[in-house]
PDB file with SEQRES, HELIX, SHEET and CRYST1 records, atoms N, CA, C and O in Angstrom:
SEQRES   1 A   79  UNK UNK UNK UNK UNK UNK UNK UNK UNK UNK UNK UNK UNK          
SEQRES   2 A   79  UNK UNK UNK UNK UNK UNK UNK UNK UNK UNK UNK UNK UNK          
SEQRES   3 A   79  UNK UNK UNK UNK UNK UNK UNK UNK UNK UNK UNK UNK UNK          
SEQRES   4 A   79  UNK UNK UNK UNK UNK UNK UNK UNK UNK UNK UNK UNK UNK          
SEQRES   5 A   79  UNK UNK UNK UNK UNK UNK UNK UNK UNK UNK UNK UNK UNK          
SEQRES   6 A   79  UNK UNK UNK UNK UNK UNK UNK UNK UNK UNK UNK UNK UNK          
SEQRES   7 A   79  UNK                                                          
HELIX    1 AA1 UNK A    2  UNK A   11  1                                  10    
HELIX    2 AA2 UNK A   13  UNK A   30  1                                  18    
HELIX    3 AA3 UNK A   35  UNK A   75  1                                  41    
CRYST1    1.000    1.000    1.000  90.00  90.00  90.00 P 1           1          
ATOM      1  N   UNK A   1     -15.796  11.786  -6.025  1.00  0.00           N  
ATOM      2  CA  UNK A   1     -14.455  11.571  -5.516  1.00  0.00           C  
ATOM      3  C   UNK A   1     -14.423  10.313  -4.630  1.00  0.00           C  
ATOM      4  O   UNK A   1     -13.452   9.563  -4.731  1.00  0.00           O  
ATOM      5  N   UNK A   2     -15.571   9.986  -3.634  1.00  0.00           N  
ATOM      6  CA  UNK A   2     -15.410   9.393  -3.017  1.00  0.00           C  
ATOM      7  C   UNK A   2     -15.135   7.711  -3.693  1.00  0.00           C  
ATOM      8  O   UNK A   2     -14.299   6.881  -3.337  1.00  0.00           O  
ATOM      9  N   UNK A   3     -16.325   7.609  -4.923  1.00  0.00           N  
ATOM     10  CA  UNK A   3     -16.305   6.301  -5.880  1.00  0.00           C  
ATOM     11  C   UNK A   3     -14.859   6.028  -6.472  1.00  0.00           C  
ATOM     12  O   UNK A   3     -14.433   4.899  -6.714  1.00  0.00           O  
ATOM     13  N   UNK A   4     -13.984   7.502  -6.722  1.00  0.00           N  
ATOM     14  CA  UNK A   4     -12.660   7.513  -7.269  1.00  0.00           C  
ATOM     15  C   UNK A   4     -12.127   6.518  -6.057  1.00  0.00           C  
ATOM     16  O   UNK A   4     -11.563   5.434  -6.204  1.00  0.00           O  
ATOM     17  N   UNK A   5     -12.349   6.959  -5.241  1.00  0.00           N  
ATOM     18  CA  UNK A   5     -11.473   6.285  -3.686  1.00  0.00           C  
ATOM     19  C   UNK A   5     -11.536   5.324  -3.567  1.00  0.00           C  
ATOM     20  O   UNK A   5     -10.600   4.700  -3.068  1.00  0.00           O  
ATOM     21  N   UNK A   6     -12.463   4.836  -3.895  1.00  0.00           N  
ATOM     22  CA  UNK A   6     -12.654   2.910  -3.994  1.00  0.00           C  
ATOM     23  C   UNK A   6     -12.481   2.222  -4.997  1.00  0.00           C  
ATOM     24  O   UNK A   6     -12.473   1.006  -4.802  1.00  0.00           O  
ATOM     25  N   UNK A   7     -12.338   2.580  -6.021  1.00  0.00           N  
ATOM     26  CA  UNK A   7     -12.062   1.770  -7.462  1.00  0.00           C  
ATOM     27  C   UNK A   7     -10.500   2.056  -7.284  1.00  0.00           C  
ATOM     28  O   UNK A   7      -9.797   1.185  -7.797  1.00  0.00           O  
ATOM     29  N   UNK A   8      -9.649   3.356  -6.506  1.00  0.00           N  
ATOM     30  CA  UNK A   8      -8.209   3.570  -6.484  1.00  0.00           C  
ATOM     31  C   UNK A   8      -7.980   2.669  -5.664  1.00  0.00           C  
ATOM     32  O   UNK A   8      -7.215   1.788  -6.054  1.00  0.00           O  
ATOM     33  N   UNK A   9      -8.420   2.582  -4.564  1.00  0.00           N  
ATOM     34  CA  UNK A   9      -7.984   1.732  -3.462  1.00  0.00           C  
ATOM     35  C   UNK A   9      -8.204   0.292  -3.561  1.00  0.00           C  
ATOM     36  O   UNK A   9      -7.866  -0.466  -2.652  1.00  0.00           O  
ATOM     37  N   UNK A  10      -8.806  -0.142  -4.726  1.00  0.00           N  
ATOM     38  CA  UNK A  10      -9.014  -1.741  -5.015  1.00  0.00           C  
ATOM     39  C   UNK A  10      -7.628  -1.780  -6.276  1.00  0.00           C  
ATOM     40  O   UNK A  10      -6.796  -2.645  -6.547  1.00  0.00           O  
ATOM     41  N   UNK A  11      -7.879  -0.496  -6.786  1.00  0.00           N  
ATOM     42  CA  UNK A  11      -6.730  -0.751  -7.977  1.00  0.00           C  
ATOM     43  C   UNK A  11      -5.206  -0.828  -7.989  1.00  0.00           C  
ATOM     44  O   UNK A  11      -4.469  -1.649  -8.534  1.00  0.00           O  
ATOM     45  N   UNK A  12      -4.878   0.432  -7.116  1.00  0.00           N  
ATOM     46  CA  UNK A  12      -3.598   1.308  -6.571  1.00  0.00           C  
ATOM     47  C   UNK A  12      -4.139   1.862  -5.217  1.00  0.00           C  
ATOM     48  O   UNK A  12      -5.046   2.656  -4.968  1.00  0.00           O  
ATOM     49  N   UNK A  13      -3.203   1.117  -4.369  1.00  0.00           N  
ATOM     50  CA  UNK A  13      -3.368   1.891  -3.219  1.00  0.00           C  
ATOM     51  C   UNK A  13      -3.277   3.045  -2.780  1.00  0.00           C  
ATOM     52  O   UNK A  13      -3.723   3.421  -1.697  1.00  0.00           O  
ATOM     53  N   UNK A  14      -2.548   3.874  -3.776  1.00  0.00           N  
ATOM     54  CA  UNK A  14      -1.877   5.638  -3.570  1.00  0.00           C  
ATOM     55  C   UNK A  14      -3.583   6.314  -3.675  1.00  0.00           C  
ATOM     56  O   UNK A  14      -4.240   6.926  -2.832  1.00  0.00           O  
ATOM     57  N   UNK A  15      -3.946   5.852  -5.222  1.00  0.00           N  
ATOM     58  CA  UNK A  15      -4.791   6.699  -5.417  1.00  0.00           C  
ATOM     59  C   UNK A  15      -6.128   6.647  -4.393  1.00  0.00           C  
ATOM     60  O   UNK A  15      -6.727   7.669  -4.061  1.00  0.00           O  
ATOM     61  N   UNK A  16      -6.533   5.179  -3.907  1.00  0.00           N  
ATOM     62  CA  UNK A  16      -7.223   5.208  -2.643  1.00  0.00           C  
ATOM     63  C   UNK A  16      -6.911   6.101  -1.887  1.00  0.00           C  
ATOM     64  O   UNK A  16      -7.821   6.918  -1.748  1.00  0.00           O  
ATOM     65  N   UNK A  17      -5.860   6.352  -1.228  1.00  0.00           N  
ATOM     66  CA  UNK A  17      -5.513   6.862  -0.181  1.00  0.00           C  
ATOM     67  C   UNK A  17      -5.213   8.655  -0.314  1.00  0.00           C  
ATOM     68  O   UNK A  17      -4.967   9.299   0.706  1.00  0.00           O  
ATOM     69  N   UNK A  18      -5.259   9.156  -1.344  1.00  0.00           N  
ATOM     70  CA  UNK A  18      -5.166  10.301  -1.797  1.00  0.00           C  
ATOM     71  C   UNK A  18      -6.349  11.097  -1.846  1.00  0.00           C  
ATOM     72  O   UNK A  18      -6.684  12.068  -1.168  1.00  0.00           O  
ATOM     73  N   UNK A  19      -7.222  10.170  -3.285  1.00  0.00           N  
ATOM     74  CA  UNK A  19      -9.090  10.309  -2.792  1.00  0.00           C  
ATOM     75  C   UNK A  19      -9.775  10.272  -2.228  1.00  0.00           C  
ATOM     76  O   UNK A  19     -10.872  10.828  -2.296  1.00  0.00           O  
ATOM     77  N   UNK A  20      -9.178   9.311  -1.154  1.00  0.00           N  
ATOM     78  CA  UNK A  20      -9.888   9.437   0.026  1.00  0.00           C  
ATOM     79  C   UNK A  20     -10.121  10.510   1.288  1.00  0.00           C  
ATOM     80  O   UNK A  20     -11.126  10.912   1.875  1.00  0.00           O  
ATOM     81  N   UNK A  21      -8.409  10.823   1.432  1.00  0.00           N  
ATOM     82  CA  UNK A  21      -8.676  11.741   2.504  1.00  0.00           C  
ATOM     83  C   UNK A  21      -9.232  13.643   1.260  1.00  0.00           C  
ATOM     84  O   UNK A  21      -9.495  14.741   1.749  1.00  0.00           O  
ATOM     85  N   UNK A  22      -9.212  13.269  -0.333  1.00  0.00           N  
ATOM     86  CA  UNK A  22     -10.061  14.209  -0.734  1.00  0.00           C  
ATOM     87  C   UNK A  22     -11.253  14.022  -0.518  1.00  0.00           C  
ATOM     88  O   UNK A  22     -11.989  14.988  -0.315  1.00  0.00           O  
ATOM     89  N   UNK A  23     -11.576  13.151  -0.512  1.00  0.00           N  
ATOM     90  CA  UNK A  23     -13.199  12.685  -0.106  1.00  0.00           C  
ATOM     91  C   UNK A  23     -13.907  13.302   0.714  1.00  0.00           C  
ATOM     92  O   UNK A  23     -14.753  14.143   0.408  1.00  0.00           O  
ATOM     93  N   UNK A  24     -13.595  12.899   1.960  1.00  0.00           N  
ATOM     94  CA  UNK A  24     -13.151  13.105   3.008  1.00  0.00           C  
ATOM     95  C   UNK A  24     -13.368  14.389   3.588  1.00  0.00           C  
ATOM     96  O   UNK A  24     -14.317  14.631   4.335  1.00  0.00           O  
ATOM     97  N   UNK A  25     -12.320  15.383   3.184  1.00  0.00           N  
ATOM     98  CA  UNK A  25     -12.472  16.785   3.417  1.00  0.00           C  
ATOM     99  C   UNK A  25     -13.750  17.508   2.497  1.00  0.00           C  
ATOM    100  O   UNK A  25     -14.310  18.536   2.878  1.00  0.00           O  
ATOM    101  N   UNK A  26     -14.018  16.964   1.535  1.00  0.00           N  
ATOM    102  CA  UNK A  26     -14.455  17.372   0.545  1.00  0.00           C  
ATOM    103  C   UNK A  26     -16.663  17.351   1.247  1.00  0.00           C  
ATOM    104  O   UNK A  26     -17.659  18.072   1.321  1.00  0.00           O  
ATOM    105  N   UNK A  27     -16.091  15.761   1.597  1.00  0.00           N  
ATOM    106  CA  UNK A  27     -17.745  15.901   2.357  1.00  0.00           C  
ATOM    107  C   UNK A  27     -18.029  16.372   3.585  1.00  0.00           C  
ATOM    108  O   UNK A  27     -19.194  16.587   3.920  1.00  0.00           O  
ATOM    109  N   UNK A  28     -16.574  16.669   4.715  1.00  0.00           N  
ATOM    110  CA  UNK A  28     -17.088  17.693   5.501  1.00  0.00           C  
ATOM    111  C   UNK A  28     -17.478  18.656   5.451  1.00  0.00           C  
ATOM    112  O   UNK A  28     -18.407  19.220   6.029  1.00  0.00           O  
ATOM    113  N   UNK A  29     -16.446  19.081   4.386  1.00  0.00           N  
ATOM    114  CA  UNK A  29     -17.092  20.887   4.085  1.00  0.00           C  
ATOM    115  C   UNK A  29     -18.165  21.145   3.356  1.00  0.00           C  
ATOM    116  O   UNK A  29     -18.766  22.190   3.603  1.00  0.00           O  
ATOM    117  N   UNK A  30     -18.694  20.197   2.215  1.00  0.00           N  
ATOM    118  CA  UNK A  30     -19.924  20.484   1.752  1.00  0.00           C  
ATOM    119  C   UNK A  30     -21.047  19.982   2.244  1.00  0.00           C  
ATOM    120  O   UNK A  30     -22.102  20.437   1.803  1.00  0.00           O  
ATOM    121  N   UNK A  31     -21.087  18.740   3.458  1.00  0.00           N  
ATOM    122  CA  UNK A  31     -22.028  18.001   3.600  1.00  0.00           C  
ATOM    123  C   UNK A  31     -22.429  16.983   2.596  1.00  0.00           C  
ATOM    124  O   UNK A  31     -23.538  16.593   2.962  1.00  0.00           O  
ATOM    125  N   UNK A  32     -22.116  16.419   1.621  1.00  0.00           N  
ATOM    126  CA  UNK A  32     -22.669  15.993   0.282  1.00  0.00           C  
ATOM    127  C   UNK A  32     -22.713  14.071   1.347  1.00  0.00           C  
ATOM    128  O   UNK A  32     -22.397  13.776   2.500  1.00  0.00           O  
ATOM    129  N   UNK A  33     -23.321  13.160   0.052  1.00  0.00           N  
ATOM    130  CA  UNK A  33     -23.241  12.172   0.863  1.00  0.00           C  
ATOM    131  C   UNK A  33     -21.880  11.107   0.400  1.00  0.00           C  
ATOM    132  O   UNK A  33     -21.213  11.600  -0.509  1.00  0.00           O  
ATOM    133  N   UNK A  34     -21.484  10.014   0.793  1.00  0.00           N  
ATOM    134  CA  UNK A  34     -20.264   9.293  -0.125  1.00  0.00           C  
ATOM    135  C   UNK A  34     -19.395   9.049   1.504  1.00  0.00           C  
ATOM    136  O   UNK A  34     -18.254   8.651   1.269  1.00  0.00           O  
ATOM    137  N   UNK A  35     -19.635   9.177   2.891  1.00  0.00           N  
ATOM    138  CA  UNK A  35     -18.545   9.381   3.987  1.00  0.00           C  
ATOM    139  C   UNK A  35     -18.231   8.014   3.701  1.00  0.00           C  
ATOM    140  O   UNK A  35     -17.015   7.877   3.572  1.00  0.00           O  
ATOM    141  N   UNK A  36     -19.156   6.494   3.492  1.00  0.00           N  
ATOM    142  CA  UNK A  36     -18.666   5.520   3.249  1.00  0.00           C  
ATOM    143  C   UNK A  36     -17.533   4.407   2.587  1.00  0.00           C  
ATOM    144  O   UNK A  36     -16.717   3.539   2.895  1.00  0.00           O  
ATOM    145  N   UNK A  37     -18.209   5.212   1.311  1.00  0.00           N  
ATOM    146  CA  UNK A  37     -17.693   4.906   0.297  1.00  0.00           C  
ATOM    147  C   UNK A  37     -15.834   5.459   0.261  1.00  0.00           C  
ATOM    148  O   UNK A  37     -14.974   4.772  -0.289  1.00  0.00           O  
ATOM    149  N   UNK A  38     -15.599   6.512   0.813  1.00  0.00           N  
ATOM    150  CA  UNK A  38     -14.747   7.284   1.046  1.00  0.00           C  
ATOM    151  C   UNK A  38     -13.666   6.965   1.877  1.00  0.00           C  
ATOM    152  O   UNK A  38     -12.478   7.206   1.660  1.00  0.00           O  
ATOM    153  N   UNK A  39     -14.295   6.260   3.095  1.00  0.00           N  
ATOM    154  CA  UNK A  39     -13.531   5.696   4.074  1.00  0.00           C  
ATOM    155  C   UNK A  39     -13.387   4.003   3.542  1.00  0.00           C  
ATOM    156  O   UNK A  39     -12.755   3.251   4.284  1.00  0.00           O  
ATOM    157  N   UNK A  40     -13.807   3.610   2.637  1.00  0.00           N  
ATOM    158  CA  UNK A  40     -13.436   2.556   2.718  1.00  0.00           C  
ATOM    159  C   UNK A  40     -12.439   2.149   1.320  1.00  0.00           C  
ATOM    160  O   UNK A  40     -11.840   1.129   0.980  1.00  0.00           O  
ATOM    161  N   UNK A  41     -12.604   3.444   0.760  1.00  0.00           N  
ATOM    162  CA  UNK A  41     -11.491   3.792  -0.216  1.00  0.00           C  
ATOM    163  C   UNK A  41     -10.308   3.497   0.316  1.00  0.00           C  
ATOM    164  O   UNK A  41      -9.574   2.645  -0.184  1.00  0.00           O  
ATOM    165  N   UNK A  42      -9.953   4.288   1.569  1.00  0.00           N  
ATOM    166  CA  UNK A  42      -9.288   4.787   2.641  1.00  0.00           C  
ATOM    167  C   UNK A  42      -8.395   3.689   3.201  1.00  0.00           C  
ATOM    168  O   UNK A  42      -7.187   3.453   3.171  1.00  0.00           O  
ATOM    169  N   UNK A  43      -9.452   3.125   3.711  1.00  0.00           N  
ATOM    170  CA  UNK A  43      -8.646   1.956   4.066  1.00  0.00           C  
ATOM    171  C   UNK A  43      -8.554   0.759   3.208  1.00  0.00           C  
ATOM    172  O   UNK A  43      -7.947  -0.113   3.831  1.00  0.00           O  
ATOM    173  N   UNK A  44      -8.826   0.451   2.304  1.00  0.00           N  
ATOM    174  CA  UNK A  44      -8.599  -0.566   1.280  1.00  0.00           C  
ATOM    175  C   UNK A  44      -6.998   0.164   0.740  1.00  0.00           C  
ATOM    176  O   UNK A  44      -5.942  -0.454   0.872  1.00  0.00           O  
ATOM    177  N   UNK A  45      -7.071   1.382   0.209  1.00  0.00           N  
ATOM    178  CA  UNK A  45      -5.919   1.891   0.015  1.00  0.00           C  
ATOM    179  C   UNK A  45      -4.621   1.894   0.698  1.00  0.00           C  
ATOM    180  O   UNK A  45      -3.483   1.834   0.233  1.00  0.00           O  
ATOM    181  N   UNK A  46      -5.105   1.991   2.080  1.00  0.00           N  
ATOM    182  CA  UNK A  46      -4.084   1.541   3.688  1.00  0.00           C  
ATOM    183  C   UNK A  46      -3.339   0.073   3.387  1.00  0.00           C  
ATOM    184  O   UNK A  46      -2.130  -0.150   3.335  1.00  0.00           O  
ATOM    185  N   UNK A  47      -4.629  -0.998   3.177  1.00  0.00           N  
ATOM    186  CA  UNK A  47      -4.269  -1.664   3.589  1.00  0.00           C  
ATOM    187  C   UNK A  47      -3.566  -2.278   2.082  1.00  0.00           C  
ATOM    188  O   UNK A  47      -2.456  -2.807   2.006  1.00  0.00           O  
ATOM    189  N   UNK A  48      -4.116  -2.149   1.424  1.00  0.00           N  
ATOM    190  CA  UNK A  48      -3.161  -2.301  -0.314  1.00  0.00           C  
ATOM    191  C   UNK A  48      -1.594  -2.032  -0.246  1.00  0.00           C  
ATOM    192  O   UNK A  48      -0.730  -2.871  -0.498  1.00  0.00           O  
ATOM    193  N   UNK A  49      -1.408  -0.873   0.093  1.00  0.00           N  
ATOM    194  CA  UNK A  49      -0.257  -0.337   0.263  1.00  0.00           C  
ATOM    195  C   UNK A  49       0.249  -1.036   1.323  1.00  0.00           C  
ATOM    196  O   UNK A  49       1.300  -1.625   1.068  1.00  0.00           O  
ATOM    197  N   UNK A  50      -0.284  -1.181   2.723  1.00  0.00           N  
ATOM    198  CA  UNK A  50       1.012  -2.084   3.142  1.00  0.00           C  
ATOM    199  C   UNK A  50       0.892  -3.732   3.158  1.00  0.00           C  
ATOM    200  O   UNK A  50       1.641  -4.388   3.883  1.00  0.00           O  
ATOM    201  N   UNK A  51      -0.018  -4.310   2.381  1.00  0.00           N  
ATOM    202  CA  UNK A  51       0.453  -5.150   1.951  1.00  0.00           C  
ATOM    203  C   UNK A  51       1.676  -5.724   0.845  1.00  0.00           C  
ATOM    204  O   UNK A  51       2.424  -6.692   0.985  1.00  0.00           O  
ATOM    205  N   UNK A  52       1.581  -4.789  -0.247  1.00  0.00           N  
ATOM    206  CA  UNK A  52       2.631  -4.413  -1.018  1.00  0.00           C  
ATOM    207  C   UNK A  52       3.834  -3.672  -0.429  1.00  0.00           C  
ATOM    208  O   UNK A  52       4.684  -3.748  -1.316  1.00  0.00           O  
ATOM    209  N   UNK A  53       4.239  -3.143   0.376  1.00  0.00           N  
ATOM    210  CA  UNK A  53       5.478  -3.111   1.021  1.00  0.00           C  
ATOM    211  C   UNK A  53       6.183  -3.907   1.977  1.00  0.00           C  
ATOM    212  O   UNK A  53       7.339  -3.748   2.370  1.00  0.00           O  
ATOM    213  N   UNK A  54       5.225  -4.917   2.354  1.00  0.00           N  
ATOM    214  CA  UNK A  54       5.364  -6.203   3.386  1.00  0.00           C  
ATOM    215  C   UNK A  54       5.888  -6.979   1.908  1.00  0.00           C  
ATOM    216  O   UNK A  54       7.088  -7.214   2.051  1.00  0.00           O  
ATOM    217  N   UNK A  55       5.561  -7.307   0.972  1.00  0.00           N  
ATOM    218  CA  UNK A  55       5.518  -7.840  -0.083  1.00  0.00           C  
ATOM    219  C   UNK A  55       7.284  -7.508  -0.280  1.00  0.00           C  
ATOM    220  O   UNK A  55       8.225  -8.301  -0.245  1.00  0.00           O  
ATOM    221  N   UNK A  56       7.271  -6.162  -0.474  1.00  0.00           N  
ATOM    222  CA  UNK A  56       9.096  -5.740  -1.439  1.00  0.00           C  
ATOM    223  C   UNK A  56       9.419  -6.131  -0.109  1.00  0.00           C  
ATOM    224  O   UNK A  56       9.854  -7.282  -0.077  1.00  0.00           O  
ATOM    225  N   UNK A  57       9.366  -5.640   0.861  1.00  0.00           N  
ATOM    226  CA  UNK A  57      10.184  -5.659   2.007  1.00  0.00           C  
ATOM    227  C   UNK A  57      10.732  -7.600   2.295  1.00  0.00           C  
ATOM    228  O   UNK A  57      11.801  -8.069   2.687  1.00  0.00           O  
ATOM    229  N   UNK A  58       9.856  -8.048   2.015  1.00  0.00           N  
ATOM    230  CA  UNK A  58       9.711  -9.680   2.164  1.00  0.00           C  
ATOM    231  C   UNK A  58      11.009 -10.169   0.929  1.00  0.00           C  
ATOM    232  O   UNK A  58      11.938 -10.895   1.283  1.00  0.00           O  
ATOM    233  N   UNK A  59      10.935  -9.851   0.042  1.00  0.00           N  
ATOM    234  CA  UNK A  59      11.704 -10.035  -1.430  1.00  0.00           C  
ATOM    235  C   UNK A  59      12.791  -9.514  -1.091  1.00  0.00           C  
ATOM    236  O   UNK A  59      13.678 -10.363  -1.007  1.00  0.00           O  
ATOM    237  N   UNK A  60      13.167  -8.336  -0.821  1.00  0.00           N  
ATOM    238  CA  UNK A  60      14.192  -7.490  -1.024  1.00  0.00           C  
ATOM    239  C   UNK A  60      15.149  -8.275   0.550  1.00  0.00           C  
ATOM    240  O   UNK A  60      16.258  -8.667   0.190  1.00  0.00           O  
ATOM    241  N   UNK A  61      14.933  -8.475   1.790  1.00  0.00           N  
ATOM    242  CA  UNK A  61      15.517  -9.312   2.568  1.00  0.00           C  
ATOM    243  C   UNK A  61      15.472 -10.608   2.096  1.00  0.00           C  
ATOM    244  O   UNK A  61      16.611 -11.035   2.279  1.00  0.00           O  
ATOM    245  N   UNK A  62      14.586 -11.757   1.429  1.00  0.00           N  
ATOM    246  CA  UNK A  62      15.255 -12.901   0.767  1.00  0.00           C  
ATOM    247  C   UNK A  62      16.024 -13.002  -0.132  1.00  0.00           C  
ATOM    248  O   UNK A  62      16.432 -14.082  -0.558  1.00  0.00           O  
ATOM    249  N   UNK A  63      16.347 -11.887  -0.567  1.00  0.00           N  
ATOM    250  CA  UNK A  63      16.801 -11.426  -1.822  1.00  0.00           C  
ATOM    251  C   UNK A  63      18.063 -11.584  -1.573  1.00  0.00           C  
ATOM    252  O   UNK A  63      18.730 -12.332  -2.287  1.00  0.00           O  
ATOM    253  N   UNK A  64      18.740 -10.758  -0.279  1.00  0.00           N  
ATOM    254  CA  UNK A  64      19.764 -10.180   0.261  1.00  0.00           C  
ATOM    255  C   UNK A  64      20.437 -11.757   1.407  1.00  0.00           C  
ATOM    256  O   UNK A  64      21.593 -12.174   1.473  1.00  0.00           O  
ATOM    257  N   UNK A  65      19.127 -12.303   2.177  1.00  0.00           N  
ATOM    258  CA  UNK A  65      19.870 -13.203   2.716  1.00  0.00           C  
ATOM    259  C   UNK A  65      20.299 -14.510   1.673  1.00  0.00           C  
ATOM    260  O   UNK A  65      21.090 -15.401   1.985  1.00  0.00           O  
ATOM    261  N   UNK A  66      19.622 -14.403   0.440  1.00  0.00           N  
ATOM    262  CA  UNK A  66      20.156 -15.351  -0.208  1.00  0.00           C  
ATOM    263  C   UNK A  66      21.948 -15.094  -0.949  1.00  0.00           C  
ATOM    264  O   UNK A  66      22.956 -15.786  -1.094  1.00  0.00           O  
ATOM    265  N   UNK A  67      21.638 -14.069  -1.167  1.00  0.00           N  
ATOM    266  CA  UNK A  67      22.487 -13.398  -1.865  1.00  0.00           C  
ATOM    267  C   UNK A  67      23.970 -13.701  -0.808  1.00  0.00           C  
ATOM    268  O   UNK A  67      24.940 -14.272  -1.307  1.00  0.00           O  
ATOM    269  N   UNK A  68      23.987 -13.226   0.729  1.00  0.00           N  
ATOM    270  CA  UNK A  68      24.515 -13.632   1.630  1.00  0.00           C  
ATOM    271  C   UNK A  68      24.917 -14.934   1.473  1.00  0.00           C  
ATOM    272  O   UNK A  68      26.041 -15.215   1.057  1.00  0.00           O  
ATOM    273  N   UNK A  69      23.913 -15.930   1.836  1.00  0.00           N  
ATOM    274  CA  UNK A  69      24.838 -17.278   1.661  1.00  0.00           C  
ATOM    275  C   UNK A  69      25.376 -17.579   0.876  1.00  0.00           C  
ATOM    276  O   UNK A  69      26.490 -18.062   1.081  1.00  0.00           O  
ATOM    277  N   UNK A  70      24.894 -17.460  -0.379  1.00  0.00           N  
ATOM    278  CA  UNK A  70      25.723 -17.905  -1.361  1.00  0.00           C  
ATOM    279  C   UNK A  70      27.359 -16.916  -1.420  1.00  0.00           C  
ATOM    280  O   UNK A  70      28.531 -17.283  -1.506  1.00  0.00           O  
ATOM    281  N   UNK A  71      26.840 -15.831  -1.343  1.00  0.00           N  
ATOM    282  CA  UNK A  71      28.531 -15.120  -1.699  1.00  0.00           C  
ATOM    283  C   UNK A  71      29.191 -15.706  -0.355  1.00  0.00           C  
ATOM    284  O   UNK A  71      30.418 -15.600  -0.346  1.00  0.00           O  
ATOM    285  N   UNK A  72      28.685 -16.235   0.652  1.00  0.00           N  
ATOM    286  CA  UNK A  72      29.496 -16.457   1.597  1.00  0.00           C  
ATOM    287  C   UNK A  72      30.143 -18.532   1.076  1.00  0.00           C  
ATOM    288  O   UNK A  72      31.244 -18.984   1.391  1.00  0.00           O  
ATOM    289  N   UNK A  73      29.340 -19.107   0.494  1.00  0.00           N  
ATOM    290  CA  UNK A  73      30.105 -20.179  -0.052  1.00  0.00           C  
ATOM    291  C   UNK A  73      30.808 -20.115  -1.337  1.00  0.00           C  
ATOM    292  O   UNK A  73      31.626 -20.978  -1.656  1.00  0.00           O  
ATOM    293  N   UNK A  74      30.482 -19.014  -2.160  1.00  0.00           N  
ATOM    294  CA  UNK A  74      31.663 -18.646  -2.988  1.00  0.00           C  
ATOM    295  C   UNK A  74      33.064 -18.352  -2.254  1.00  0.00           C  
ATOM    296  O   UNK A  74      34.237 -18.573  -2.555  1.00  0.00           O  
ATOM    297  N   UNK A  75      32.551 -17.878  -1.382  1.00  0.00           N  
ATOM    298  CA  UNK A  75      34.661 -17.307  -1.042  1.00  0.00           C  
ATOM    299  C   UNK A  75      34.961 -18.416  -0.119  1.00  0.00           C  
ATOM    300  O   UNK A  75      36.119 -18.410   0.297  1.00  0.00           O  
ATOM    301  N   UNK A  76      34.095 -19.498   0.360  1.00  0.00           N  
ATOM    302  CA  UNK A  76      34.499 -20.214   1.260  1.00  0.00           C  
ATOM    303  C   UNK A  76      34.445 -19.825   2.551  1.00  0.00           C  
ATOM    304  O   UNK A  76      35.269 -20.307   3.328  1.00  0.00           O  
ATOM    305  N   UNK A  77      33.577 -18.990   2.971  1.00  0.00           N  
ATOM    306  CA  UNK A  77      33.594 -18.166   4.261  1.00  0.00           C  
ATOM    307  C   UNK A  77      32.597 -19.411   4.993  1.00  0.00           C  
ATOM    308  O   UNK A  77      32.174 -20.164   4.116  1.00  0.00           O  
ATOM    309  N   UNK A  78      32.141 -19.786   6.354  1.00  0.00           N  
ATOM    310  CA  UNK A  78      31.249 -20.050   6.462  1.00  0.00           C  
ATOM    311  C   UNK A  78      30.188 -19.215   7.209  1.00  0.00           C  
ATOM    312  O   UNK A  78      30.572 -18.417   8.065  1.00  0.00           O  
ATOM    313  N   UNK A  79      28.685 -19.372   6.895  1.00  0.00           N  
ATOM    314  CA  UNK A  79      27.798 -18.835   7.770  1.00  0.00           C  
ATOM    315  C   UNK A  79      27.398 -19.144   8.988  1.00  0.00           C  
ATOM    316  O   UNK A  79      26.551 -18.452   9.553  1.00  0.00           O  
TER     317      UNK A  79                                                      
END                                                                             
């Protein structure tokens, strides 16, 4: 699980971050070895994910302030 966590978290950040905290629980309770590998699923997955929402979030406001000026020199409004 824990190897799942790092190939998810380089691939898709969800699945990092899902496998991981399975990981995770999975090697407290059994002791097995992987805490590494697991946590760094973890946070590769963290940080995947909010790089990609910094990403839409970035688009979706240029998106909107563009969208703004221009409809605002269509009607002749000024900004």
């Amino acid at each position: 699980m824990a190897i799942i966590a790092l190939v998810g978290g380089i691939l898709t950040g969800v699945v990092g971050i899902v496998c991981g905290h399975i990981a995770l629980n999975q090697i407290k309770r059994t002791g097995e070895d992987g805490h590494g590998l697991a946590l760094a699923g973890l946070i590769i997955g963290y940080v995947f994910t909010a790089v990609w929402v910094g990403i839409v979030l970035f688009y979706l406001l240029y998106v909107l302030v563009f969208i703004g000026i221009f409809g605002a020199v269509l009607v002749g409004s000024s900004v």
